[in-house]
C-alpha positions in Angstrom: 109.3 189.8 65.3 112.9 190.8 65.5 115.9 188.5 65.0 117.0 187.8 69.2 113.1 187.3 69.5 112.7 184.7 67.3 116.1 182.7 67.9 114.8 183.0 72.0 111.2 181.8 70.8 113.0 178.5 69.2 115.8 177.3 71.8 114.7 175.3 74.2 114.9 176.4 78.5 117.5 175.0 79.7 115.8 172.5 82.1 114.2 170.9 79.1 118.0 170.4 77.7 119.6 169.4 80.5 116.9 166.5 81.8 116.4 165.6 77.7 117.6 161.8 77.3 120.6 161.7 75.1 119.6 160.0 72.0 123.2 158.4 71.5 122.8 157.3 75.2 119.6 155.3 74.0 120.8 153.5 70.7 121.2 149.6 70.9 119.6 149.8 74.8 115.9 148.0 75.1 112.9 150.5 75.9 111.6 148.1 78.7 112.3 149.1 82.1 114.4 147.3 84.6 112.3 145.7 87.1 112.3 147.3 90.5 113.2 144.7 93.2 110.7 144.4 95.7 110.5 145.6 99.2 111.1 143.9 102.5 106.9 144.3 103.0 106.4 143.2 99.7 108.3 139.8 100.1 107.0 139.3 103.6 103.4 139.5 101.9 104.4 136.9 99.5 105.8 134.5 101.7 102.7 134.7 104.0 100.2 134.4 101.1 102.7 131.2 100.3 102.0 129.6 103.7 98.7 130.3 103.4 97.8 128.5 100.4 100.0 126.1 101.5 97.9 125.5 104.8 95.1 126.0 102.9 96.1 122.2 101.0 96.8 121.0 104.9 93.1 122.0 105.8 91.6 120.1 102.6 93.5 116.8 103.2 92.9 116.9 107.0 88.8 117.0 106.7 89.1 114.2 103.5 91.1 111.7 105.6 88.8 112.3 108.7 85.9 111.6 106.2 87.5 108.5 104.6 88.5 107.2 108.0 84.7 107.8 109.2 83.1 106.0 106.3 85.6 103.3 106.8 85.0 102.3 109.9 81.4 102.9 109.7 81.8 100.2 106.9 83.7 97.9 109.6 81.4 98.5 112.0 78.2 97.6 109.6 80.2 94.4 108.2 80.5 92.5 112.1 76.7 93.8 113.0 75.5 91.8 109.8 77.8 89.3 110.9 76.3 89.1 114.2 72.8 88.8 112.8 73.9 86.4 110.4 75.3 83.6 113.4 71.9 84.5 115.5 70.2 83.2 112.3 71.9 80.5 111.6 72.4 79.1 115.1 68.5 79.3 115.2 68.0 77.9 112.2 70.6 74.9 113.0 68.8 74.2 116.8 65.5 73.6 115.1 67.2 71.3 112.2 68.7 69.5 115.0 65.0 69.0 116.8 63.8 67.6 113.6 66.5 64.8 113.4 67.9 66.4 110.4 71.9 66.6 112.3 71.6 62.8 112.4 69.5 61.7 108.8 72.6 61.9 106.7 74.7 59.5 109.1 74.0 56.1 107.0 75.8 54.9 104.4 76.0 57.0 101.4 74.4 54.6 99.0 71.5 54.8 101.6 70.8 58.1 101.0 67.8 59.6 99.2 66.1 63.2 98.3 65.8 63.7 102.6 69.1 62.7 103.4 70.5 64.9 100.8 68.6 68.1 101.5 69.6 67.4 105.5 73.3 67.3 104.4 73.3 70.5 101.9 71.3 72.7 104.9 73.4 71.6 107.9 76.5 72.1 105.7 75.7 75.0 104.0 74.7 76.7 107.6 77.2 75.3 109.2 80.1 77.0 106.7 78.1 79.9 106.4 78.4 80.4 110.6 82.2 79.0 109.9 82.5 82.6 107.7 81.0 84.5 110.1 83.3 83.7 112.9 86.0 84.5 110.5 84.5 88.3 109.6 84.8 88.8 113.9 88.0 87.5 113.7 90.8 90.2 115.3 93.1 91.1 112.6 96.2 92.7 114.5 98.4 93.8 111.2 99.4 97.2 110.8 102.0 99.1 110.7 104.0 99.0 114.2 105.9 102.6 114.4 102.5 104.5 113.2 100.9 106.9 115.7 97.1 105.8 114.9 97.0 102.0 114.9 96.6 101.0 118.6 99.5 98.8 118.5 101.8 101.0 117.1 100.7 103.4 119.9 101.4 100.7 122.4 104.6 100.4 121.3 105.8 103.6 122.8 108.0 104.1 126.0 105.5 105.9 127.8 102.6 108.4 127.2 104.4 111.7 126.9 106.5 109.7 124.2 103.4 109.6 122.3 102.3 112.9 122.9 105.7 114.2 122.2 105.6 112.6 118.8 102.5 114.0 117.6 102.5 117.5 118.8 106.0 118.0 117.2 104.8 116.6 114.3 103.5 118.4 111.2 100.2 118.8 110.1 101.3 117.0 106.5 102.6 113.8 108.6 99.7 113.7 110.9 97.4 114.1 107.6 99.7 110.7 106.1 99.3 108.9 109.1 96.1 109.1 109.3 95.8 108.1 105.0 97.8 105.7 105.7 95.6 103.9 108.5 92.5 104.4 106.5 94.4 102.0 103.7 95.2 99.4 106.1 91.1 99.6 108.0 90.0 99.3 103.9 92.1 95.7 103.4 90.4 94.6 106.6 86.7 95.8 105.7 87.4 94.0 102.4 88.5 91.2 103.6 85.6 91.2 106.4 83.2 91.8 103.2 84.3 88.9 101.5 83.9 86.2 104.4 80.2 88.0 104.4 78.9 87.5 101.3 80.7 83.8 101.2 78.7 83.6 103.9 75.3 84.7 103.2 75.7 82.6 99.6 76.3 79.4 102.0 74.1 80.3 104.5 71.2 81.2 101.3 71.7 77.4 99.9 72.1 75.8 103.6 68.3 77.9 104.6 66.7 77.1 101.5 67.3 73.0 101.5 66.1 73.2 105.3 63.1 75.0 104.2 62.3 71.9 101.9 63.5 69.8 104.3 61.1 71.1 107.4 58.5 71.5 104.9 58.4 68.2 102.6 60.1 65.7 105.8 
């Protein structure tokens, strides 16, 4: 191999030289690579996948709250039906003790009184407070939250009905989800507070059935 063979075999083409990175260029630079900034498609697909998760959150409160407001009410609805059976009972129960003279036994003198008298009074009392709760579990309770757009008084309270309508269609799905939270709160205090007055009434109206049971069957 001559001498111009050789140094022609060992220089580089002149492409490779002139796109070859210069090695002073690199020195005190980092090796990672600037990030590209993304396209116009590319940020439109981001936002969209945003909305749709956060819609997707939208969709799982809206089925919960129409669940809770469901069993709620159900709950409500249960609560003044045992009501109802309860004041059937007791009314009943109270006619006949009234037939057997027990309504008037425990009108002496309370020195008077003995094992009869005494029963008389603890079952007409006890049914008699136990029918007392159960009026109270029918009782309307009208307290809510007047500006709402679920509780039928705060609906009420509008101007007219395309003021209502107006309100919830330009409302968001978020507010509409609240609203409705919020009214399953309020329909909970009242189903606890029915719920109470029922089982203060089935305790009373338990020890006011069982003293007319010795009553009727002992007097």
């Amino acid at each position: 191999m001559t001498i111009e063979n050789a140094a022609t075999a060992q220089a580089p083409p002149v492409e490779d030289v002139k796109h070859a990175p210069d090695q002073h260029a690199l020195v005190g630079k980092p090796l990672i690579s600037q990030p590209v900034p993304a396209s116009p498609e590319r940020v439109n697909q981001i936002v969209a996948t945003g909305e749709q998760k956060t819609s997707g959150v939208s969709t799982a409160v809206g089925p919960f709250a129409s669940d809770v407001h469901n069993h709620v009410w159900t709950n409500l609805v249960y609560a003044e039906q045992k009501s109802a059976f309860l004041f059937a009972a007791i009314t009943g129960v109270l006619a006949y003790l009234h037939s057997r003279g027990a309504t008037r036994r425990w009108f002496v003198g309370f020195h008077q009184w003995r094992l009869p008298e005494l029963l008389a009074f603890l079952a007409v009392f006890g049914l008699v407070f136990a029918g007392f709760c159960v009026i109270l579990v029918v009782l309307p309770r009208l307290k809510g939250s007047s500006t709402g757009i679920v509780y039928w008084k705060a609906i009420a309270s509008f101007p007219s009905a395309s003021d209502y309508s107006d309100r919830v269609i330009n409302s968001e799905p978020g507010h509409l989800d609240r609203a409705k939270l919020e009214h399953c709160y309020e329909l909970s205090k009242i189903c606890d507070s029915k719920f109470r007055f029922v089982k203060v009434g089935m305790w009373s109206g338990s020890v006011g059935l069982f003293a007319a049971i010795l009553y009727i069957g002992f007097f």
